[in-house]
N, CA and C atoms as a LAMMPS dump frame, in Angstrom:
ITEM: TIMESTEP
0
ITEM: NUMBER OF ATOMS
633
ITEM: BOX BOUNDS ff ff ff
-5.0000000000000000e+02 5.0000000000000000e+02
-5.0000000000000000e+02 5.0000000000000000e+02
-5.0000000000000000e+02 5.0000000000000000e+02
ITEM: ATOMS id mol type element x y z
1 1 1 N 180.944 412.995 -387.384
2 1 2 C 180.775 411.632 -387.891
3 1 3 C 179.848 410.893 -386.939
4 2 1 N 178.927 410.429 -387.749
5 2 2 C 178.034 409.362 -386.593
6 2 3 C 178.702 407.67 -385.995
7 3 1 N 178.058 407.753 -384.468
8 3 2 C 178.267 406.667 -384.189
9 3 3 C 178.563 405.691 -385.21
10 4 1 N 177.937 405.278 -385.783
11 4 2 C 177.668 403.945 -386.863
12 4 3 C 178.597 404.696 -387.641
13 5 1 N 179.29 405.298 -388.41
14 5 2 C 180.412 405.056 -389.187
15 5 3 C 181.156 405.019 -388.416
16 6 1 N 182.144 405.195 -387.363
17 6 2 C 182.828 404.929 -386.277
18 6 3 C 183.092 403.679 -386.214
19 7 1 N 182.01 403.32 -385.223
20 7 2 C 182.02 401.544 -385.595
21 7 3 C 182.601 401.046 -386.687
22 8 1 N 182.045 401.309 -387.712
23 8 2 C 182.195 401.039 -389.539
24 8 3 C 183.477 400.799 -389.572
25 9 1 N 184.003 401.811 -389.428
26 9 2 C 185.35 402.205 -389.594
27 9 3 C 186.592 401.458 -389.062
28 10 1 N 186.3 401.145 -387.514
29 10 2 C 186.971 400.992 -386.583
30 10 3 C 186.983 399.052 -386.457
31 11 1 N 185.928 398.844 -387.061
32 11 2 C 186.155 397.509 -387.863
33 11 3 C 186.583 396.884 -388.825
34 12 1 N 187.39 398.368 -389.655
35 12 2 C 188.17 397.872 -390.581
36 12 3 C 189.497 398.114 -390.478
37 13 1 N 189.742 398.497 -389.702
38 13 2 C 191.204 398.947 -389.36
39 13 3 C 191.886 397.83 -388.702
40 14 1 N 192.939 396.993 -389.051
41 14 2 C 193.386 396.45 -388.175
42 14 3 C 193.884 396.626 -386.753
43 15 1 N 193.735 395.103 -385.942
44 15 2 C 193.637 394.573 -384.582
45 15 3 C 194.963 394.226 -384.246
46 16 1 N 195.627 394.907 -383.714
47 16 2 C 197.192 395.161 -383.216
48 16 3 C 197.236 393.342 -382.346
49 17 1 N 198.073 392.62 -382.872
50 17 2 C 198.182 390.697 -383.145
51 17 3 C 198.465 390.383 -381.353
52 18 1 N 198.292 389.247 -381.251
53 18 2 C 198.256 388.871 -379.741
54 18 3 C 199.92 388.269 -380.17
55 19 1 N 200.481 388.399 -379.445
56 19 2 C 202.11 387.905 -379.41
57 19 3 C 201.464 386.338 -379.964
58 20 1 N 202.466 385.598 -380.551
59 20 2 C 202.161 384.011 -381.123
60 20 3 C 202.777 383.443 -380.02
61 21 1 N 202.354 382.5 -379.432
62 21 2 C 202.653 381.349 -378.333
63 21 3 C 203.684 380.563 -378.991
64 22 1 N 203.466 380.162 -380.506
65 22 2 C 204.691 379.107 -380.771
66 22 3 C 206.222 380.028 -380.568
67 23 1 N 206.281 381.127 -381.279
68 23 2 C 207.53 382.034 -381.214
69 23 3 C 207.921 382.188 -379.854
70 24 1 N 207.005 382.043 -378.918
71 24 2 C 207.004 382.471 -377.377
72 24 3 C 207.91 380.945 -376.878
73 25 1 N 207.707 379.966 -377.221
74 25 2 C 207.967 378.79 -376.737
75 25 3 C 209.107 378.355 -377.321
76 26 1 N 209.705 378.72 -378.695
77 26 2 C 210.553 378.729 -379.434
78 26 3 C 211.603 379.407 -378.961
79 27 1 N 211.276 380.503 -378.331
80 27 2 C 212.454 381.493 -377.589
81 27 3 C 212.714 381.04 -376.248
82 28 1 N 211.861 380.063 -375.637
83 28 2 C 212.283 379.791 -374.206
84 28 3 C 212.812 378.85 -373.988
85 29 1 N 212.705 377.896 -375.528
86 29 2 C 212.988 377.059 -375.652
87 29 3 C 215.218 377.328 -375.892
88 30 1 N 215.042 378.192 -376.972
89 30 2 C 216.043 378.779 -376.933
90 30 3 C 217.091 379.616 -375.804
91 31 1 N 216.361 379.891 -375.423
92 31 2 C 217.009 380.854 -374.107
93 31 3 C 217.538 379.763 -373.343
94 32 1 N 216.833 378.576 -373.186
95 32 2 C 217.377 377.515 -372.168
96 32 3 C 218.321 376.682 -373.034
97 33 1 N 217.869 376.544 -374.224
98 33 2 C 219.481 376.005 -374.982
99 33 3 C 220.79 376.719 -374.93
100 34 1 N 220.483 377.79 -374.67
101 34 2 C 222.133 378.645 -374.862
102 34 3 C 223.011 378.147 -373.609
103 35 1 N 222.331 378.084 -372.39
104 35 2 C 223.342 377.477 -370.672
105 35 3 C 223.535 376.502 -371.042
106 36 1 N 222.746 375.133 -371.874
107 36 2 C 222.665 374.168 -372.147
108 36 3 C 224.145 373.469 -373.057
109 37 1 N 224.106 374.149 -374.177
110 37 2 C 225.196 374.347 -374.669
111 37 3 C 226.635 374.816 -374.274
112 38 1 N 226.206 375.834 -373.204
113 38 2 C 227.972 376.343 -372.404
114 38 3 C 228.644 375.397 -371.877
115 39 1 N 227.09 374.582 -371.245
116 39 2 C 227.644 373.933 -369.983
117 39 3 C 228.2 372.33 -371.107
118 40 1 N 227.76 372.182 -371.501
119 40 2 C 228.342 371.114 -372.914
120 40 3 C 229.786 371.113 -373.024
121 41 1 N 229.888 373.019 -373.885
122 41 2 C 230.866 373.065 -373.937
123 41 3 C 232.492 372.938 -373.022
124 42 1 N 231.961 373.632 -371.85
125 42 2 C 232.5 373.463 -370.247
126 42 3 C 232.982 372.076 -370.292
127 43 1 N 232.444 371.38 -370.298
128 43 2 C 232.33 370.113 -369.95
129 43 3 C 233.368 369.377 -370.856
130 44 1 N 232.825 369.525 -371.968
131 44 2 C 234.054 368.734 -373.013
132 44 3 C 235.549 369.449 -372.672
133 45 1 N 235.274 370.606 -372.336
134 45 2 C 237.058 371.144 -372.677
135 45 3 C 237.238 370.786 -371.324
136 46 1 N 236.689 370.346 -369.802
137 46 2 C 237.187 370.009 -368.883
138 46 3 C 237.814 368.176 -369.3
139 47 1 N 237.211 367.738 -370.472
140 47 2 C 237.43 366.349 -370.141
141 47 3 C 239.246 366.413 -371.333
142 48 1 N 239.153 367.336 -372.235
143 48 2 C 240.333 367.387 -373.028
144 48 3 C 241.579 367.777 -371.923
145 49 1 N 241.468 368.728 -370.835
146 49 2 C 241.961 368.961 -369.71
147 49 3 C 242.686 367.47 -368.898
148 50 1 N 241.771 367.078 -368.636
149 50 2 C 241.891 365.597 -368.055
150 50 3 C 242.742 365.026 -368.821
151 51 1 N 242.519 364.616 -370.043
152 51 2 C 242.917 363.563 -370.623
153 51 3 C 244.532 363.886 -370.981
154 52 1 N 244.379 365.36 -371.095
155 52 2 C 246.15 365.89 -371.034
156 52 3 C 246.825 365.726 -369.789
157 53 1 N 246.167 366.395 -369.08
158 53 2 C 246.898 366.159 -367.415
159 53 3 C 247.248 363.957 -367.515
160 54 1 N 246.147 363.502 -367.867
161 54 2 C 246.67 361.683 -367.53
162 54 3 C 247.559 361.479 -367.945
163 55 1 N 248.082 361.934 -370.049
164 55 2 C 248.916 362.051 -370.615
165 55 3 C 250.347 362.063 -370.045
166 56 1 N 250.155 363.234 -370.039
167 56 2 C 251.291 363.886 -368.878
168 56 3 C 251.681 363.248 -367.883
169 57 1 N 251.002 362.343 -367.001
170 57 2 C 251.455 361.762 -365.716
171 57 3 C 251.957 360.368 -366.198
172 58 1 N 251.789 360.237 -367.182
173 58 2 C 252.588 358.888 -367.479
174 58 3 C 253.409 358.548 -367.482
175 59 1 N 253.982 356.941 -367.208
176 59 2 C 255.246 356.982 -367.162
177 59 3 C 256.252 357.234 -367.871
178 60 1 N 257.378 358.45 -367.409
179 60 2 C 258.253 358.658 -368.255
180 60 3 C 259.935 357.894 -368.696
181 61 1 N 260.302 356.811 -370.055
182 61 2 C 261.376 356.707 -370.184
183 61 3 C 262.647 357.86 -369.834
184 62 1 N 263.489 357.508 -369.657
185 62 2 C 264.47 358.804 -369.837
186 62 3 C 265.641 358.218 -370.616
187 63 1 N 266.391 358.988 -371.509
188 63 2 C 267.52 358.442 -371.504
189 63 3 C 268.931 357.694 -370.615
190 64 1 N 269.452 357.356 -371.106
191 64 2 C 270.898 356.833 -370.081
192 64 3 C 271.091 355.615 -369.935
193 65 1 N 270.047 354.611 -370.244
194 65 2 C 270.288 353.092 -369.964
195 65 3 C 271.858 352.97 -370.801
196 66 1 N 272.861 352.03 -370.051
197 66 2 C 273.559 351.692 -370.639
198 66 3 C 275.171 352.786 -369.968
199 67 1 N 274.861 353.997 -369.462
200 67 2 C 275.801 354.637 -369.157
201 67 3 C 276.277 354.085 -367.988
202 68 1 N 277.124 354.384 -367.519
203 68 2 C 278.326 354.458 -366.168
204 68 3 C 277.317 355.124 -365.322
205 69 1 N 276.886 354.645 -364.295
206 69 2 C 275.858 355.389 -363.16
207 69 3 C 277.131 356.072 -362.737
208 70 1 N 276.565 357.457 -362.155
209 70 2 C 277.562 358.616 -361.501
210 70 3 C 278.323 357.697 -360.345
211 71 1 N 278.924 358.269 -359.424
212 71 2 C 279.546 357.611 -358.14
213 71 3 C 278.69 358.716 -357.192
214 72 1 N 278.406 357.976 -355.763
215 72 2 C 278.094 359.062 -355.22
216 72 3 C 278.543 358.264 -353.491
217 73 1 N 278.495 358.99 -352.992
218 73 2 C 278.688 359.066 -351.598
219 73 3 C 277.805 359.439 -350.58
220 74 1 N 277.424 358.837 -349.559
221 74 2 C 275.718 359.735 -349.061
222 74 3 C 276.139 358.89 -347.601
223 75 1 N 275.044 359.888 -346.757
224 75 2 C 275.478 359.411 -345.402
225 75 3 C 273.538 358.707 -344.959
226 76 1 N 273.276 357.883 -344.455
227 76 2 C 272.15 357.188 -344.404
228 76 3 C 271.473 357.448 -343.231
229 77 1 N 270.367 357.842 -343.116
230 77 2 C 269.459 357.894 -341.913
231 77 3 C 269.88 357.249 -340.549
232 78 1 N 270.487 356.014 -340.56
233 78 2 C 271.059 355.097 -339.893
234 78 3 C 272.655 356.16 -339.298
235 79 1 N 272.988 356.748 -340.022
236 79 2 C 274.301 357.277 -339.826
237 79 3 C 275.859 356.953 -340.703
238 80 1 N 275.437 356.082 -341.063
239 80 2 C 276.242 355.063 -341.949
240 80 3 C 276.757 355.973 -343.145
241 81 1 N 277.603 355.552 -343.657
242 81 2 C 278.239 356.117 -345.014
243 81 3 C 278.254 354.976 -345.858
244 82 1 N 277.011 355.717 -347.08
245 82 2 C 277.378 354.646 -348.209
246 82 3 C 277.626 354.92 -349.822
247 83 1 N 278.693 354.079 -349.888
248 83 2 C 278.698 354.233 -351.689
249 83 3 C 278.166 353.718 -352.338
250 84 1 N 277.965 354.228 -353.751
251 84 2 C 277.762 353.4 -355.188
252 84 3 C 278.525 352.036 -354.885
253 85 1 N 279.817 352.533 -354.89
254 85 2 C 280.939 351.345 -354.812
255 85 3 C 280.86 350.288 -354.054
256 86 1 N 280.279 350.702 -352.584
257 86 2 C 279.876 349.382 -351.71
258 86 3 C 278.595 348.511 -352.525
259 87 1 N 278.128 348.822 -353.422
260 87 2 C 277.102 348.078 -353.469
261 87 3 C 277.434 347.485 -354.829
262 88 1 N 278.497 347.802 -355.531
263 88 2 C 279.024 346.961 -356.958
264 88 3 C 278.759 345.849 -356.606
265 89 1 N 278.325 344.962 -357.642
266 89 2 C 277.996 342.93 -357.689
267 89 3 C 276.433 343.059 -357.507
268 90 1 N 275.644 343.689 -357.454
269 90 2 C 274.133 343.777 -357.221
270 90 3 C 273.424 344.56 -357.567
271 91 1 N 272.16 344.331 -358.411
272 91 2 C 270.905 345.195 -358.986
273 91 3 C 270.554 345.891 -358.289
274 92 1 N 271.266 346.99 -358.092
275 92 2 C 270.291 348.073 -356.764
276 92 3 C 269.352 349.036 -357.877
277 93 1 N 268.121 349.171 -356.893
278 93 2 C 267.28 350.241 -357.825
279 93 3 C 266.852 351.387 -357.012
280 94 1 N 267.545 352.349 -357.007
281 94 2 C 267.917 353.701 -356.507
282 94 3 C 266.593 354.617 -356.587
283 95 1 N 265.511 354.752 -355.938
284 95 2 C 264.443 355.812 -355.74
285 95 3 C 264.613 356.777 -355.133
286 96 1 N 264.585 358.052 -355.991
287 96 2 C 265.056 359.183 -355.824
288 96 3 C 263.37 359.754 -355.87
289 97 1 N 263.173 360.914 -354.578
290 97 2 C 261.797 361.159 -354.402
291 97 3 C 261.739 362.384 -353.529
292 98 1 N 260.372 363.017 -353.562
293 98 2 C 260.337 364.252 -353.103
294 98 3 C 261.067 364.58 -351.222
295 99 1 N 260.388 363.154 -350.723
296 99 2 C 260.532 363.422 -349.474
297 99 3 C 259.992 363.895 -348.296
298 100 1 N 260.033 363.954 -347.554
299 100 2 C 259.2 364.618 -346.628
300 100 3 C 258.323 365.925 -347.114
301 101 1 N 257.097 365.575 -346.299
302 101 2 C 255.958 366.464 -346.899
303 101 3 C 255.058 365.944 -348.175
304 102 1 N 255.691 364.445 -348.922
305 102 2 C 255.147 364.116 -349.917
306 102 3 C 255.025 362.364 -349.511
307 103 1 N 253.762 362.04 -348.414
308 103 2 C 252.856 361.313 -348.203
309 103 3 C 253.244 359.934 -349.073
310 104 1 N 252.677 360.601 -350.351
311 104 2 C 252.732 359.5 -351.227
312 104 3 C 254.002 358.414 -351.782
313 105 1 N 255.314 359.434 -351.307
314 105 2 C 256.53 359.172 -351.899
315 105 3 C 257.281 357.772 -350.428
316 106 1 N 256.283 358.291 -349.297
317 106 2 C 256.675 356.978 -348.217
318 106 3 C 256.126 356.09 -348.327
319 107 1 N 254.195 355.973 -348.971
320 107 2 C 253.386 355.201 -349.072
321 107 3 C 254.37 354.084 -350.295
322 108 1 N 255.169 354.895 -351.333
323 108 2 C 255.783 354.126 -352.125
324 108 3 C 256.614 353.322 -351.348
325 109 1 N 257.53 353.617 -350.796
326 109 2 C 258.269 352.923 -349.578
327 109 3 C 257.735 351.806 -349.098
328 110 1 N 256.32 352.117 -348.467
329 110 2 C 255.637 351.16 -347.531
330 110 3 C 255.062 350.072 -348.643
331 111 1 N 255.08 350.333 -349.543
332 111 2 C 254.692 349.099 -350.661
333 111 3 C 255.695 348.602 -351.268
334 112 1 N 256.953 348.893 -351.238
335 112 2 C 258.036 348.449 -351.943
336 112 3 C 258.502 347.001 -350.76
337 113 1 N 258.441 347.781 -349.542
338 113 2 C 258.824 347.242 -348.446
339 113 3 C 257.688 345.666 -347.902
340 114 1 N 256.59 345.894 -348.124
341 114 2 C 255.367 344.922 -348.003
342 114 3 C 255.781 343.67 -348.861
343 115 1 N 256.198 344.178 -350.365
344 115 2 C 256.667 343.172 -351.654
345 115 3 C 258.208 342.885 -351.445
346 116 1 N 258.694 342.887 -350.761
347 116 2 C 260.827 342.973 -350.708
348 116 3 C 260.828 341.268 -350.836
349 117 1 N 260 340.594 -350.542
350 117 2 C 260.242 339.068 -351.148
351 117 3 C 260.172 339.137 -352.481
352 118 1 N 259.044 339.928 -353.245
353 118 2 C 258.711 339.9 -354.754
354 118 3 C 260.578 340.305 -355.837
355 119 1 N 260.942 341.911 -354.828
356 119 2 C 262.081 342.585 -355.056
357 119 3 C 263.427 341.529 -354.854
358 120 1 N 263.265 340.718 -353.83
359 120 2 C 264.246 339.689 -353.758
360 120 3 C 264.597 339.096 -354.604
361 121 1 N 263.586 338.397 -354.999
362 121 2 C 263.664 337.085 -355.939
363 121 3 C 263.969 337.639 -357.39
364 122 1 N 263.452 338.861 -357.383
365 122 2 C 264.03 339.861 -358.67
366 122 3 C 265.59 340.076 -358.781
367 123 1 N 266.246 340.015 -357.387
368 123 2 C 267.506 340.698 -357.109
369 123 3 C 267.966 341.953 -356.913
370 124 1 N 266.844 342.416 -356.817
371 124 2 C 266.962 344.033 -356.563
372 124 3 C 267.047 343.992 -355.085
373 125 1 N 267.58 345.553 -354.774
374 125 2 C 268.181 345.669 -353.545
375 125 3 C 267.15 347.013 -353.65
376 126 1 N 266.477 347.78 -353.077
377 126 2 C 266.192 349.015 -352.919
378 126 3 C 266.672 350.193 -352.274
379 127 1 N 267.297 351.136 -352.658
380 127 2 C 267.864 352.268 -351.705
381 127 3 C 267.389 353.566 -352.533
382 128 1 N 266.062 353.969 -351.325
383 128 2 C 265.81 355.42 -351.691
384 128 3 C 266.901 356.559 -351.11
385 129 1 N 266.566 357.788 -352.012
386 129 2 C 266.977 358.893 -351.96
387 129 3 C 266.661 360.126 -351.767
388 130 1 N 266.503 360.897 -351.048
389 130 2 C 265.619 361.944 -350.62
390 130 3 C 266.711 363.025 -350.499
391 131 1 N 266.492 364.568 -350.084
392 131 2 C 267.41 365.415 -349.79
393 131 3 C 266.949 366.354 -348.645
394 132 1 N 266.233 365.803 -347.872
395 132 2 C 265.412 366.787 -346.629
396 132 3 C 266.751 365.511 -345.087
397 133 1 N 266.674 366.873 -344.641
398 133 2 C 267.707 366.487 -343.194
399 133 3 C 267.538 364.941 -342.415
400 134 1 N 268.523 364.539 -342.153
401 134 2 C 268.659 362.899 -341.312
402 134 3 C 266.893 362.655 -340.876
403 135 1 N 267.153 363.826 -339.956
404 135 2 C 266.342 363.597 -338.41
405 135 3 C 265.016 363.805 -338.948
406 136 1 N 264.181 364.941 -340.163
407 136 2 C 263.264 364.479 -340.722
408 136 3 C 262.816 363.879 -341.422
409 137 1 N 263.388 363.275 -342.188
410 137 2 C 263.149 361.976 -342.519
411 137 3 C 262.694 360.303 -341.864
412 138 1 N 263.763 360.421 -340.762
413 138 2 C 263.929 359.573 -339.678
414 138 3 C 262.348 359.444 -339.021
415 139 1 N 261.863 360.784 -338.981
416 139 2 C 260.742 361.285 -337.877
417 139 3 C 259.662 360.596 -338.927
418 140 1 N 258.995 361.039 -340.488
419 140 2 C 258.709 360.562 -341.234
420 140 3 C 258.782 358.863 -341.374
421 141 1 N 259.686 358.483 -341.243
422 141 2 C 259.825 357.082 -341.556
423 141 3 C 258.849 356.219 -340.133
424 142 1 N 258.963 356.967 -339.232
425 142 2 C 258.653 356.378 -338.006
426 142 3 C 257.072 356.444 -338.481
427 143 1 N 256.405 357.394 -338.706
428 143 2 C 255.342 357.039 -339.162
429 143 3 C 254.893 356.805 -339.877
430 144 1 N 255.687 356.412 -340.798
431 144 2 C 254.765 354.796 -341.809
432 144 3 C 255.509 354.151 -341.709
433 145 1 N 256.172 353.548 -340.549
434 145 2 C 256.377 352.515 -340.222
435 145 3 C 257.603 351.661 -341.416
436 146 1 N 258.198 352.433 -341.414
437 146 2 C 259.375 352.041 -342.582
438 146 3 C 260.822 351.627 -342.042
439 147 1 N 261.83 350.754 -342.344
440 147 2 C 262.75 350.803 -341.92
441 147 3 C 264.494 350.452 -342.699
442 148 1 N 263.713 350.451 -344.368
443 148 2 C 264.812 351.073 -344.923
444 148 3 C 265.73 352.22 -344.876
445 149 1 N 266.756 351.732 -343.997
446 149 2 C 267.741 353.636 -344.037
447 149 3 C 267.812 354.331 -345.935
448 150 1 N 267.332 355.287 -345.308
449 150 2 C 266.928 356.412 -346.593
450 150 3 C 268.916 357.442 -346.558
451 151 1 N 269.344 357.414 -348.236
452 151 2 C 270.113 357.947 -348.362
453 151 3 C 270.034 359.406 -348.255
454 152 1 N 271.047 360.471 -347.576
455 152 2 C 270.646 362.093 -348.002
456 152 3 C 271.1 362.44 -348.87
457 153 1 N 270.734 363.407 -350.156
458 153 2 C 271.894 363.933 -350.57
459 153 3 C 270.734 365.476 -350.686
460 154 1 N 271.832 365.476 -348.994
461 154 2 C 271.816 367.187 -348.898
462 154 3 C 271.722 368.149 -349.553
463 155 1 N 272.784 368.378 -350.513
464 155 2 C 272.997 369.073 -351.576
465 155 3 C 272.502 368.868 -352.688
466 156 1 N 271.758 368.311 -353.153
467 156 2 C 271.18 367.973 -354.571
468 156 3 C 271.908 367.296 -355.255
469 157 1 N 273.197 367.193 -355.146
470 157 2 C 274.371 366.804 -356.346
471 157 3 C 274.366 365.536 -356.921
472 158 1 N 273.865 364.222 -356.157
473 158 2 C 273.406 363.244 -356.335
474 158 3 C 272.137 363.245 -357.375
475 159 1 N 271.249 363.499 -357.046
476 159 2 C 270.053 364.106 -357.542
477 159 3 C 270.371 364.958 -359.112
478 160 1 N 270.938 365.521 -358.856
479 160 2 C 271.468 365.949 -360.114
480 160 3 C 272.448 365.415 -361.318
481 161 1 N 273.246 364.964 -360.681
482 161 2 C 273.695 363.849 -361.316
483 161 3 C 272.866 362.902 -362.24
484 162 1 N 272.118 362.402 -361.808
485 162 2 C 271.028 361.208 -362.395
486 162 3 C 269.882 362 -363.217
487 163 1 N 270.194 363.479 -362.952
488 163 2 C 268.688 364.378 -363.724
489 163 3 C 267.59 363.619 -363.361
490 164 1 N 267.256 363.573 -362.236
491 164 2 C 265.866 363.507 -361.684
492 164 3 C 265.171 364.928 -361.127
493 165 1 N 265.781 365.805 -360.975
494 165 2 C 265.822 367.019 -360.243
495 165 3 C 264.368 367.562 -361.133
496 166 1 N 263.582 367.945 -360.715
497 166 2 C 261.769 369.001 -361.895
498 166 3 C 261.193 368.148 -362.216
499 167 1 N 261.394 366.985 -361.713
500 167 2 C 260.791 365.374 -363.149
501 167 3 C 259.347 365.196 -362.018
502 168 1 N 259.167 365.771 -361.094
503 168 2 C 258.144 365.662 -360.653
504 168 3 C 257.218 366.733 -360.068
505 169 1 N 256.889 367.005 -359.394
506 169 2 C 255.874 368.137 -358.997
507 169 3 C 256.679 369.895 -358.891
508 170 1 N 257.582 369.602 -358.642
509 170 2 C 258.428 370.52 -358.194
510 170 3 C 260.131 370.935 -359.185
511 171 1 N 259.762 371.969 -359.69
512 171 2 C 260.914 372.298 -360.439
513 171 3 C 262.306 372.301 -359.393
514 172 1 N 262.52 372.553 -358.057
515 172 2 C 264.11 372.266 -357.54
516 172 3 C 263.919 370.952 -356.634
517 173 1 N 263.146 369.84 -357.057
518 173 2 C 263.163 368.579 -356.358
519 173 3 C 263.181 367.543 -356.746
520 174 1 N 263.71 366.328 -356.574
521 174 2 C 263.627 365.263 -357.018
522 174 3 C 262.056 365.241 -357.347
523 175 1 N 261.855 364.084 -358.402
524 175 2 C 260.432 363.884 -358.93
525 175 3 C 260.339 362.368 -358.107
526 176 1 N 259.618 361.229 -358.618
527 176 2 C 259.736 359.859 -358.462
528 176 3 C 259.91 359.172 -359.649
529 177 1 N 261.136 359.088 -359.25
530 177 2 C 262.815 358.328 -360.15
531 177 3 C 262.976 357.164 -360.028
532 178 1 N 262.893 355.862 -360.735
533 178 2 C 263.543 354.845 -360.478
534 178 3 C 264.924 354.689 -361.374
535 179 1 N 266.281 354.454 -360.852
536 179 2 C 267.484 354.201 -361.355
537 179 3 C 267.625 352.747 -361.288
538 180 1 N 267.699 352.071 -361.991
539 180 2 C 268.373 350.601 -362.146
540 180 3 C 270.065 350.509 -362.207
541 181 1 N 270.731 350.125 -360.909
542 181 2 C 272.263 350.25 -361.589
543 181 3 C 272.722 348.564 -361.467
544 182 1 N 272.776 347.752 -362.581
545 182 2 C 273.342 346.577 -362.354
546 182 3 C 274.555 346.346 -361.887
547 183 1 N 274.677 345.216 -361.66
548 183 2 C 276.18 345.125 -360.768
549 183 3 C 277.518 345.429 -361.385
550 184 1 N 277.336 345.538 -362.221
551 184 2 C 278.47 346.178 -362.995
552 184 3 C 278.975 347.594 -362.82
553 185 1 N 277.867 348.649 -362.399
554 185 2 C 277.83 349.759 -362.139
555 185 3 C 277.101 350.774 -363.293
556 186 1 N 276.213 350.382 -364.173
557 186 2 C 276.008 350.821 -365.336
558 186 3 C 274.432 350.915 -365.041
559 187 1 N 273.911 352.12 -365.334
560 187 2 C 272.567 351.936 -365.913
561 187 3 C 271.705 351.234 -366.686
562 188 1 N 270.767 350.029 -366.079
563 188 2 C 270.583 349.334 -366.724
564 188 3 C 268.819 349.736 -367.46
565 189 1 N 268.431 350.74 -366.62
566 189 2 C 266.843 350.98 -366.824
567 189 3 C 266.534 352.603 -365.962
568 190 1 N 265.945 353.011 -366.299
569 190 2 C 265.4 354.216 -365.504
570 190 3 C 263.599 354.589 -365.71
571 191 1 N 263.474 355.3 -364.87
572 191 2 C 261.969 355.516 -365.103
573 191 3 C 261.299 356.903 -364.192
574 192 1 N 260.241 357.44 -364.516
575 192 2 C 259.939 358.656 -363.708
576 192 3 C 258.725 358.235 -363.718
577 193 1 N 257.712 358.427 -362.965
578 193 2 C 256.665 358.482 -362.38
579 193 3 C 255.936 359.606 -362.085
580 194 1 N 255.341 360.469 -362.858
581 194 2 C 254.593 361.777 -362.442
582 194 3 C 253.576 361.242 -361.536
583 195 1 N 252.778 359.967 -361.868
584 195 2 C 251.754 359.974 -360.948
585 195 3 C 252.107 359.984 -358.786
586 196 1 N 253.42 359.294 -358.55
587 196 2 C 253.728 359.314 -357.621
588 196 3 C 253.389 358.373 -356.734
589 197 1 N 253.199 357.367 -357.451
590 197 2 C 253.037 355.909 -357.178
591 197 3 C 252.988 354.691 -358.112
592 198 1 N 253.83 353.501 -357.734
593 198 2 C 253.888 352.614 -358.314
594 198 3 C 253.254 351.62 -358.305
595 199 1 N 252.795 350.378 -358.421
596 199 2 C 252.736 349.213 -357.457
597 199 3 C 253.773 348.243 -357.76
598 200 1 N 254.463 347.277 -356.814
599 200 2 C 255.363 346.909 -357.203
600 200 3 C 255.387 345.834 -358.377
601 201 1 N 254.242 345.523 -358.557
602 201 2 C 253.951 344.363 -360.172
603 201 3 C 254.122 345.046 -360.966
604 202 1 N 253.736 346.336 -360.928
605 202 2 C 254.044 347.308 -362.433
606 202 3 C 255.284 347.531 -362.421
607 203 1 N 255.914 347.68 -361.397
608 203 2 C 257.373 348.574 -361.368
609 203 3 C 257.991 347.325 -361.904
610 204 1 N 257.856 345.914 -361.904
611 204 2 C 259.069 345.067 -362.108
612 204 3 C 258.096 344.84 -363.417
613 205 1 N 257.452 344.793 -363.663
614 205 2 C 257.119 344.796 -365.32
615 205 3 C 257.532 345.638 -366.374
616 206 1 N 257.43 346.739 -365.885
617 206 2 C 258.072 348.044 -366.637
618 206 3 C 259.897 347.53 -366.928
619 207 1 N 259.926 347.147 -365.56
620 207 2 C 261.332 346.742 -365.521
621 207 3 C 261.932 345.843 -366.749
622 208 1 N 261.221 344.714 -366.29
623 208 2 C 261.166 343.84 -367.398
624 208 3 C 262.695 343.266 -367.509
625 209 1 N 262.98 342.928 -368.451
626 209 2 C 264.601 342.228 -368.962
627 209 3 C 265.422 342.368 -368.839
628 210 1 N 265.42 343.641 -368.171
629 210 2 C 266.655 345.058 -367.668
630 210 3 C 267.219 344.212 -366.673
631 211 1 N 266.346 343.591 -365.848
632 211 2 C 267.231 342.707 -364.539
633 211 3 C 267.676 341.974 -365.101
């Protein structure tokens, strides 16, 4: 075959296509939408996450307003022995809390204690409850500067009594419990706190009429 049909030829045969730039840009475009989208997705199910966990930390009613508060007996940081019974004729509001090792549960303390004029004039009396030993507690209290004697109940039985016991971080521990027992001796209000702090304007609002 001569040169010149060769040529001829080889000019009619199709020219194998240059890749298309738009398809090229379309795919990179794509390729970078797909992380784009995960991370979207990521994102939203972290915020449905959130919004359950806030859920959850809210404050919890419990049943019992209205019952016979248990009786209990407890020996006080101070050394002292005290009852339910010594304190019949007065709104005591009984905070039952993790205790030592839980920061936040003294910081509650140290703000209850800052407002005790606010708690006064309310008529509330405050007596927390913890179940970790005299002397650490004592040691604890010293540094935040606290000087409400904190009740023990050693044994949980107190604590259990009132079913505060899992209501907070810890399935065998008190959660942060508020008990209302009016002077009568009766449950007048209760409350749990997942977040693990109050302030005391909220706490006597929540409270409300109960006093």
């Amino acid at each position: 075959m001569s040169t010149a049909k060769i040529r001829a030829r080889a000019s009619r045969e199709p020219r194998p296509r240059k890749p298309n730039a738009t398809k090229r840009k379309r795919s990179s475009r794509a390729s970078r939408r797909g992380p784009a989208w995960s991370l979207g997705i990521a994102l939203a199910a972290i915020g449905v996450v959130a919004l359950m966990l806030l859920v959850s930390r809210s404050p919890r009613s419990q049943e019992g307003a209205g019952a016979q508060a248990p009786a209990f007996t407890l020996t006080s940081t101070t050394g002292d022995t005290v009852s339910l019974a010594d304190l019949r004729g007065r709104d005591v509001l009984l905070y039952f809390n993790e205790g030592v090792g839980c920061d936040a549960c003294f910081y509650q303390m140290v703000e209850l204690e800052r407002n005790a004029a606010k708690l006064s004039v309310s008529g509330l009396s405050v007596v927390p409850i913890v179940v970790n030993p005299a002397s650490q507690v004592s040691e604890a209290m010293g540094w935040f500067g606290l000087t409400t004697p904190f009740l023990i109940d050693a044994d949980l039985s107190v604590s259990s009594a009132y079913g505060v016991i899992g209501t907070g971080m810890h399935a065998n521990l008190p959660g942060h419990s508020f008990v209302l027992v009016d002077g009568s001796g009766r449950i007048a209000w209760r409350r749990d706190y997942p977040s693990m702090f109050v302030s005391t304007d909220r706490l006597l609002a929540d409270i409300g009429s109960a006093i």
